[in-house]
Structures are given as structure tokens and as C-alpha cells.
N, C-alpha and C positions, 0 to 999 in steps of 0.2 A: 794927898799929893802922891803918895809912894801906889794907892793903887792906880792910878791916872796914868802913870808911869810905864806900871805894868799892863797894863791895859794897852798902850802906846807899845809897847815894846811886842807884844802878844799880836796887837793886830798887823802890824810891817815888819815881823821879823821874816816873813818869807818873799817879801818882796826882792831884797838881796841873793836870791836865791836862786831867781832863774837866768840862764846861759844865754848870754845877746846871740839872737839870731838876727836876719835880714829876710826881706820877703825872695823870694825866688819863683819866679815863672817862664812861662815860655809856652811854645807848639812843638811837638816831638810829629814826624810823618814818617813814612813808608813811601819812596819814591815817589815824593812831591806829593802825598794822600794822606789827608787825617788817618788817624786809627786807634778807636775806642779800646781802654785795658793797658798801654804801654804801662810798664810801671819805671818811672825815671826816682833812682834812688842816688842821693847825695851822699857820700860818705867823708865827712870831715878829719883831715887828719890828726885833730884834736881829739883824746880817746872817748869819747862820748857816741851816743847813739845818733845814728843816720838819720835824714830826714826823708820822706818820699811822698813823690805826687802819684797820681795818676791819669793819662788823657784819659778826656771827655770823647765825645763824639766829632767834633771839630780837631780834636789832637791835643788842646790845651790842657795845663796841670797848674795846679801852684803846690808847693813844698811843706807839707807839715812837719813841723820837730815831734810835736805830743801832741794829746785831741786837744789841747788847752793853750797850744803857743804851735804860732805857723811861724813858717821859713827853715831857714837852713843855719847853722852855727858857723857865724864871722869867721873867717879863713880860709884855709887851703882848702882845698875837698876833691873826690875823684867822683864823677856820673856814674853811674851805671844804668844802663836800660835791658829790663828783660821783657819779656812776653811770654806771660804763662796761661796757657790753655788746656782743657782735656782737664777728667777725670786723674790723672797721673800729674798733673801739672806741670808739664815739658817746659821748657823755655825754648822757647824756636828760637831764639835770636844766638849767634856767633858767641864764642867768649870773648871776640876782640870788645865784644859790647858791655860785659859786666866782669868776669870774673879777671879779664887781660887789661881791661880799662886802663887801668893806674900806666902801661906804657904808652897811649894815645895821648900826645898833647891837648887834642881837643876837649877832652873830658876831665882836664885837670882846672880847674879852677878856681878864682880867689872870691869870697864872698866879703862885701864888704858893706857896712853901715847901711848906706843907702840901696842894697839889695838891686840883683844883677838879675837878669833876663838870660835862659839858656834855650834857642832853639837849636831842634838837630832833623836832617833827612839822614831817615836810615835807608842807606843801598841795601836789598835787600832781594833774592834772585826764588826764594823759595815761597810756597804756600802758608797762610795763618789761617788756621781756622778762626769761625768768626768770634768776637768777645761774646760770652753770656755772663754779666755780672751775675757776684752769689749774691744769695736771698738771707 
């Protein structure tokens, strides 16, 4: 009995373990136009680690916490979106867009159980060079 137990205890002691997330999706564009590479990162005001997607070729993302649990951690959280290109890895996008975030209402959001949907068009007046995902 006592090792059944421990057996029992051994196999689900880490199931209490992991942080409720929610799924989180969306279309991120560039003056109404998908654009492969955005990277939309969620940062929850809870002190834990961020979750981030990244658009596809159509603009879509969904939110990973870890490679082992998707979505974003239930609560507040502030967006951030950059765009990194080039050998130097520039971010062409504003800081209103990631590092200013937190004073945009729009980017502040509440994640909750049932997981929320974020789209956004980024106005956006300058050149991106094009995505080459890495190998």
C-alpha cells in the first residue's frame, strides 16, 4: 500500500505545478497586410515569464508560455509587438509598440479562462525588410 502511494504521489506531484494559462490568438498586419515574422509578446503582470507568438504568412499567431504549454498566464498583461530583421537584429517598429506599450490602453489586457483573441493593424509609415526565418 505505502508504495502505491508513493507511486501515486510521484506520478501527479507535478501536475499541480503548472501556471493556468488561456489560449491567446489573433492577426497582427501592417496597414491592413499580413506580415510574416511579427513577434507579439504578452507580458503578464504576474512576475513570471512572457508568452510570445509569432505571425505566420497570413499575419496569425497563437501564444506559447513553454514548448510544453501554450497560451498566456490568466490576468493582466501588456502586448508588445517588435519586428526584428537584419544580421543586427534591429527592431523596426516604434517603442510606442513594445518597450512604451504598458501606456497604450490598447495593449493592456485581461487574460481570462476561456482565452481572448488579440488583433492589431500596425500604422506603420516606414520600410521592413522582408522576413527570412532562421534555419
Amino acid at each position: 500500500m505505502y508504495c502505491c502511494a508513493l507511486l501515486f504521489c510521484g506520478v501527479f506531484a507535478g501536475c499541480g505545478n503548472r501556471i493556468p494559462t488561456a489560449s491567446v490568438t489573433g492577426t497582427i498586419t501592417i496597414n491592413g497586410k499580413p506580415v510574416e515574422g511579427i513577434e507579439v509578446q504578452f507580458v503578464p503582470e504576474a512576475k513570471v515569464r512572457p508568452s510570445i507568438g509569432m505571425t505566420d504568412a497570413k499575419g496569425r499567431y497563437r501564444a506559447e508560455f513553454l514548448t510544453t504549454q501554450s497560451g498566456v498566464v490568466l490576468g493582466p498583461c501588456v502586448v508588445q509587438l517588435s519586428i526584428y530583421r537584419g544580421e543586427s537584429m534591429k527592431n523596426y517598429l516604434p517603442k510606442k509598440f513594445n518597450e512604451d506599450a504598458a501606456s497604450n490602453p490598447e495593449f493592456n489586457l485581461n487574460v481570462v479562462e476561456g482565452g481572448i483573441t488579440f488583433d492589431y493593424d500596425i500604422k506603420y509609415d516606414g520600410e521592413i525588410p522582408p522576413y527570412v526565418p532562421m534555419k
